[in-house]
FIDRENLUM-797424 format. One record per residue (C-alpha): residue number from 0; x, y, z. Coordinates in pm, whole numbers. Layout:
BEGIN
[NUM,[X,Y,Z]]
...
***
This chain:
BEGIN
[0,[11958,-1048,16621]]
[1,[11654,-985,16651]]
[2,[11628,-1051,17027]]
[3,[11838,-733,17064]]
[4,[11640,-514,16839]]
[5,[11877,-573,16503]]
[6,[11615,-693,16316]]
[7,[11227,-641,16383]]
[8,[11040,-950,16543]]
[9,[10882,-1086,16232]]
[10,[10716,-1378,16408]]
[11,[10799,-1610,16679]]
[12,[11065,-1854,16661]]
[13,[11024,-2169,16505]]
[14,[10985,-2501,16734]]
[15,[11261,-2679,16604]]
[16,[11538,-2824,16719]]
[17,[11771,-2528,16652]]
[18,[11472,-2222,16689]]
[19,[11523,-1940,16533]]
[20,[11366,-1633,16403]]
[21,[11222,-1808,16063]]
[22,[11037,-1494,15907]]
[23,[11331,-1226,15969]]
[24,[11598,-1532,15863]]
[25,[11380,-1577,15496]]
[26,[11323,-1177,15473]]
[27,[11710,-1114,15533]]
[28,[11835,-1355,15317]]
[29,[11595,-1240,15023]]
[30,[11737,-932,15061]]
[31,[12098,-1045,15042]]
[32,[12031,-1263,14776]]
[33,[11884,-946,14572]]
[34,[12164,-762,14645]]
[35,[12389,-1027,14565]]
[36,[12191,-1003,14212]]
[37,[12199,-662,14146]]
[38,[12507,-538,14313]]
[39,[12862,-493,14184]]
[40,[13075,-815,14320]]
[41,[13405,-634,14366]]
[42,[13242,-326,14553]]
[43,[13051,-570,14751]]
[44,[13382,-787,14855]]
[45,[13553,-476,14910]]
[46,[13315,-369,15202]]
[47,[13303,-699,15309]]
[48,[13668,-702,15362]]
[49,[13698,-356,15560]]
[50,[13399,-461,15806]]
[51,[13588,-810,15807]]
[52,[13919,-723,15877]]
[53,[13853,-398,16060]]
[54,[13553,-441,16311]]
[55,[13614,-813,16404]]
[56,[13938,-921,16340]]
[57,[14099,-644,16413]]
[58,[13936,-564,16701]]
[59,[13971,-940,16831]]
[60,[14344,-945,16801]]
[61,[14375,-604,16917]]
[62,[14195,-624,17225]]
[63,[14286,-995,17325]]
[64,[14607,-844,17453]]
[65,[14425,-636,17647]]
[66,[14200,-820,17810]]
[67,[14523,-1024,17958]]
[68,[14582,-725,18169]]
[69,[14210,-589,18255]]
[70,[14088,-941,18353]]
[71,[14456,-1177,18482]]
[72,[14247,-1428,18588]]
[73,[14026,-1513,18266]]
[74,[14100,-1798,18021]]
[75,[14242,-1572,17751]]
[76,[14525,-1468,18010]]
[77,[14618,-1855,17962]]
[78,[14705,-1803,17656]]
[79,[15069,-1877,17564]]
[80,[15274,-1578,17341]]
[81,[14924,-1397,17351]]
[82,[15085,-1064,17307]]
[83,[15297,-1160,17005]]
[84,[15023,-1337,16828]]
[85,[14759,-1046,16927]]
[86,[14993,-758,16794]]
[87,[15104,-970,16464]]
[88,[14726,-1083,16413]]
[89,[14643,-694,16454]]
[90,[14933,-544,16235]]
[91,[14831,-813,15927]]
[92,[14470,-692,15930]]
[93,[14596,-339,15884]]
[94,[14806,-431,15618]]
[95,[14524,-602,15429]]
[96,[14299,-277,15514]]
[97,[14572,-59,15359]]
[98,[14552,-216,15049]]
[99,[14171,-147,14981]]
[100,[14106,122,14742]]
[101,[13959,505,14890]]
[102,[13585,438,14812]]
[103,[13578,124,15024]]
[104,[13696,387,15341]]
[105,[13436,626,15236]]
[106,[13207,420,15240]]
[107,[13298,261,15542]]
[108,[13318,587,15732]]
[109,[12957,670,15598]]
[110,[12839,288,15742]]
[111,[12999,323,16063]]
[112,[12856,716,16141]]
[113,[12489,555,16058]]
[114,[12603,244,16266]]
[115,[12663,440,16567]]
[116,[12350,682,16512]]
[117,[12151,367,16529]]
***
């Protein structure tokens, strides 16, 4: 992440065998932790859900069919019953969406408009 601007460049990575971005990893997980602290668990699962269940696997199911079409020759088009599973994978995802409560779309709305300003 923060290769692709996500998160500043806090440092360089660190020489390990798995490098990574060790200043933005501590500072981002400090910050989650005091969130996880302060914040109100059910809101928080809530919006964890929707971004869950609507941006990737809803999105993953949803387009997966797709991509058999745009791209015949790629390894998802080897799929066997892709369409069925893709559609049924979609359609349970908005199911569990429906069932979160208004303020979780609100603020999901709000997240996505700054998400896209960004």
């Amino acid at each position: 992440m923060a290769r692709d601007g996500l998160l500043p460049r806090l440092g360089r990575a660190h020489p390990s065998e798995v490098p990574g971005p060790v200043a933005t990893t501590i500072v981002t997980g400090v910050a989650v932790a005091l969130w996880a602290m302060i914040g109100d668990a059910g809101e928080t699962y809530d919006l964890t859900n929707i971004g869950r269940y609507s941006l990737s696997y809803w999105c993953a199911s949803a387009c997966s069919c797709f991509a058999t079409r745009i791209r015949p020759g790629s390894a998802r088009s080897r799929v066997p019953f892709v369409w069925p599973v893709s559609l049924g994978g979609a359609a349970i995802c908005l199911f569990l969406m429906n069932g979160l409560p208004h303020i979780t779309w609100v603020r999901f709305y709000v997240w996505l408009v700054i998400g896209l300003a960004v």
